[in-house]
C-alpha positions in Angstrom: 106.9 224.1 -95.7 106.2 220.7 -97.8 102.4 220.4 -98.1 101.2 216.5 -98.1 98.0 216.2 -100.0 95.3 214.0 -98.6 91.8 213.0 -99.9 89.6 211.8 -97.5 87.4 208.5 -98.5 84.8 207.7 -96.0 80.8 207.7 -96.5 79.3 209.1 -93.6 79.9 213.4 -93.8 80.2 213.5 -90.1 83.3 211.7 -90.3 84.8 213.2 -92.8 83.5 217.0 -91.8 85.4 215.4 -88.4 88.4 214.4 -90.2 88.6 217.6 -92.4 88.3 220.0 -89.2 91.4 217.8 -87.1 93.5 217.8 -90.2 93.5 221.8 -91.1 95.2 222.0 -87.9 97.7 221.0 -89.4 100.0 223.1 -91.1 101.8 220.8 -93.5 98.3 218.7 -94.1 96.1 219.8 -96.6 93.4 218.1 -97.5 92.4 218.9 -101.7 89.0 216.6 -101.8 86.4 214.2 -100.3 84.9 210.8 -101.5 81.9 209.4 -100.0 82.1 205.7 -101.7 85.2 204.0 -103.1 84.2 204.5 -106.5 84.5 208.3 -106.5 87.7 207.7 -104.2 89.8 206.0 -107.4 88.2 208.8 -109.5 89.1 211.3 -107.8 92.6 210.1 -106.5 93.6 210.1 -110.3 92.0 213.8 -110.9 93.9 215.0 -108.0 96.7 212.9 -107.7 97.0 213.1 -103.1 99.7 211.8 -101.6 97.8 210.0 -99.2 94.2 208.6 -99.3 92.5 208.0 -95.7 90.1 205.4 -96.8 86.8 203.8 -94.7 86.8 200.0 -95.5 83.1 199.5 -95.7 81.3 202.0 -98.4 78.6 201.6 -100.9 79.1 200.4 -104.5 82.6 199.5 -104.2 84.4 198.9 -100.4 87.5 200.2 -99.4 89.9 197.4 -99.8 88.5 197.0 -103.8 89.6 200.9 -103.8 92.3 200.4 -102.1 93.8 197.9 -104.7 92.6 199.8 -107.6 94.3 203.2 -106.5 97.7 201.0 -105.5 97.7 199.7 -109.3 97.3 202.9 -111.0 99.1 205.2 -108.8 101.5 203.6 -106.9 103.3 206.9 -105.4 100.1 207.2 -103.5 100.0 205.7 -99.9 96.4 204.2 -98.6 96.1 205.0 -95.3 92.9 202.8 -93.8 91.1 204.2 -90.8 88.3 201.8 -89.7 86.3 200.5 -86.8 86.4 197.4 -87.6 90.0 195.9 -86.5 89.1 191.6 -86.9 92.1 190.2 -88.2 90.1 189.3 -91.9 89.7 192.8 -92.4 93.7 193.9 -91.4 94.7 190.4 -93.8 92.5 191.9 -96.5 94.1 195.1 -96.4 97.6 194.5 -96.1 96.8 192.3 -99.4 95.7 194.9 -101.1 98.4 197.1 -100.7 97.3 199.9 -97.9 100.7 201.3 -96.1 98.7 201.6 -92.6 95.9 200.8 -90.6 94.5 202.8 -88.0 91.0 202.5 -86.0 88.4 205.0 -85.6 89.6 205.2 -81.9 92.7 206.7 -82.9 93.8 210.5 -81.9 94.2 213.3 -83.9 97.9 213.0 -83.4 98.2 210.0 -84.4 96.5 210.1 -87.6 98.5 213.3 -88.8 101.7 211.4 -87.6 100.5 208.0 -89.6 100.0 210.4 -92.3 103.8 211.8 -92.0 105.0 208.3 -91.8 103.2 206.4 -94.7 103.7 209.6 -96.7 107.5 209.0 -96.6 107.0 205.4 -97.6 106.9 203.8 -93.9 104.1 201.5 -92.8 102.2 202.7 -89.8 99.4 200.5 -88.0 97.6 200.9 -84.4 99.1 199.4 -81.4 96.9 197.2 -81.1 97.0 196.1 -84.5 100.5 196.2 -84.6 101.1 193.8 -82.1 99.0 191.5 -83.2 100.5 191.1 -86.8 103.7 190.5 -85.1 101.9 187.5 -83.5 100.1 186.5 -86.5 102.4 186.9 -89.5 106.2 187.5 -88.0 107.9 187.4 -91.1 105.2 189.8 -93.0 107.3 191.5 -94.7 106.4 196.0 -94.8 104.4 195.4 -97.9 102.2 192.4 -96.9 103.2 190.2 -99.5 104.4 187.2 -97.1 101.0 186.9 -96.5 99.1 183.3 -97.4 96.3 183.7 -99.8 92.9 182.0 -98.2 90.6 182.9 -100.4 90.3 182.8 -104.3 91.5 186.1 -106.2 88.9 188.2 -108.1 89.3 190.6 -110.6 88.3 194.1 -110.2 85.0 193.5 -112.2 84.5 190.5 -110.0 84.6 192.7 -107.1 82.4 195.3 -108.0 79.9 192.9 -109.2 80.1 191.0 -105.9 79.7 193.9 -103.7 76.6 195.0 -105.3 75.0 191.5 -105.6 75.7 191.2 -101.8 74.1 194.7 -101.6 70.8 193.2 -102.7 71.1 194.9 -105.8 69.1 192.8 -108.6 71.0 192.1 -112.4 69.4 195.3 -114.2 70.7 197.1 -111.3 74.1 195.9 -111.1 74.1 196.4 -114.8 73.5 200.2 -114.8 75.5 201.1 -111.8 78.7 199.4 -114.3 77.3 199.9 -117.2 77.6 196.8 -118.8 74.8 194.7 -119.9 72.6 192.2 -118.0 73.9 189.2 -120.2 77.7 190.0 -118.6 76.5 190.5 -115.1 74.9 186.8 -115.1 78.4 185.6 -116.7 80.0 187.1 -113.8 77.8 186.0 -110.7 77.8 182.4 -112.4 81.8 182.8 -112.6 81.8 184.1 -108.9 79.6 181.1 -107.6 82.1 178.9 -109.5 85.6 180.4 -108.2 83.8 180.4 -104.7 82.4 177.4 -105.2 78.9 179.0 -104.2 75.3 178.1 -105.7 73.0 181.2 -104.9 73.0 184.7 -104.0 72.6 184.0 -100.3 75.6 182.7 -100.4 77.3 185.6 -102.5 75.7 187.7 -99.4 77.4 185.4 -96.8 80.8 184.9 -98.7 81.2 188.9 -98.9 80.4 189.9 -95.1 82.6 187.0 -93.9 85.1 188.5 -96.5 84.8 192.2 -95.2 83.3 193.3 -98.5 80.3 194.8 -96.9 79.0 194.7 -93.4 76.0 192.8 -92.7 73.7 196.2 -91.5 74.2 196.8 -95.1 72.7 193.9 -97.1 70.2 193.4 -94.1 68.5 197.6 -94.4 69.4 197.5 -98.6 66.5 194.4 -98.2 64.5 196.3 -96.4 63.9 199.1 -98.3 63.9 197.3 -101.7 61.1 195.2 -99.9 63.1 192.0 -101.7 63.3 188.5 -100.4 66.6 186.3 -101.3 65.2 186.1 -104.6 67.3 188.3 -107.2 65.2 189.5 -110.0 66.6 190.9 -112.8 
């Protein structure tokens, strides 16, 4: 029997130990590695080459969408599965963009997800019920890939992204800087070119622009604060 090779993308181990255990059942899934934040999901996706990645939307350093577009550009034989709590329509729009073959939420059974996986494995979109039936109502001539879809927001780069999530993260320049590793000089060029694409002054607004945008969750940003002790203020 065919084997479909899946890597599981999701930050909290509970899930993903979850995940693991309903998937062995199965005797044509197996599951060759584990990612607990989207950078490590594109890493490993192109070390081990799965057929299908079951990918968490909201993940430290870089979110699951920003993955998601990153693994569709460099390996585009392998299908994106998301499987998420979070079901508002920003966060379906913003996936469907960036080129995931199905959505599914957290609510979802085990036989569900292994058939999603069958299905987007042989090239078919597969989304929830519930989410199904609401892009028929929002978008009725989406098309399987998503790309009917209007663009609302202003396109950033990968860099852009990456930079953005971890500004929003209430990491400060020197930070930012290391976790990329470029220098402090081109993380300022970037936040000033974010703030001038988004048309946004300051980082509170950064913070704002990437919850509303489902590029972190606000619990995030909020406890990141928190234990950094930092105000708004973004030293760097």
């Amino acid at each position: 029997m065919q084997q479909i090779t899946v890597l599981l993308a999701d930050d909290h181990t509970i899930v993903r130990q979850g995940l693991l255990a309903l998937l062995e059942a199965e005797s044509d899934i197996t599951v060759v590695g584990e990612a607990d934040n989207g950078h490590q999901a594109v890493s490993l996706t192109k070390k081990l080459r799965p057929e299908v990645v079951v990918m968490d939307i909201a993940m430290p350093r870089l979110n699951g969408m920003e993955a998601t577009r990153q693994i569709v550009k460099l390996l585009p034989a392998t299908k994106v599965l998301i499987l998420s709590a979070h079901s508002d329509d920003e966060y379906i729009e913003q996936v469907i963009r960036a080129g995931a073959a199905g959505y599914l939420i957290k609510q979802t059974s085990a036989l569900v997800l292994s058939k999603a996986i069958r299905e987007v494995h042989q090239g078919k979109p597969f989304f929830s019920p519930s989410i199904a039936s609401r892009l028929s109502e929002l978008y009725p001539d989406l098309p399987d890939q998503g790309t009917g879809i209007k663009r609302r927001r202003p396109t950033l780069t990968s860099r852009e992204m990456e930079v953005l999530q971890l500004v929003a993260e209430g990491k400060a320049n020197k930070q930012v800087a290391k976790a990329l590793d470029i220098s402090i000089k081109t993380v300022e060029k970037h936040r000033q070119h974010l703030m001038k694409k988004l048309g946004l002054h300051d980082t509170a607004g950064l913070t704002r622009y990437a919850i509303g945008a489902g590029i972190i969750e606000n619990r995030v940003q909020v406890t990141t604060h928190r234990e950094s002790g930092s105000g708004s203020k973004d030293p760097s």
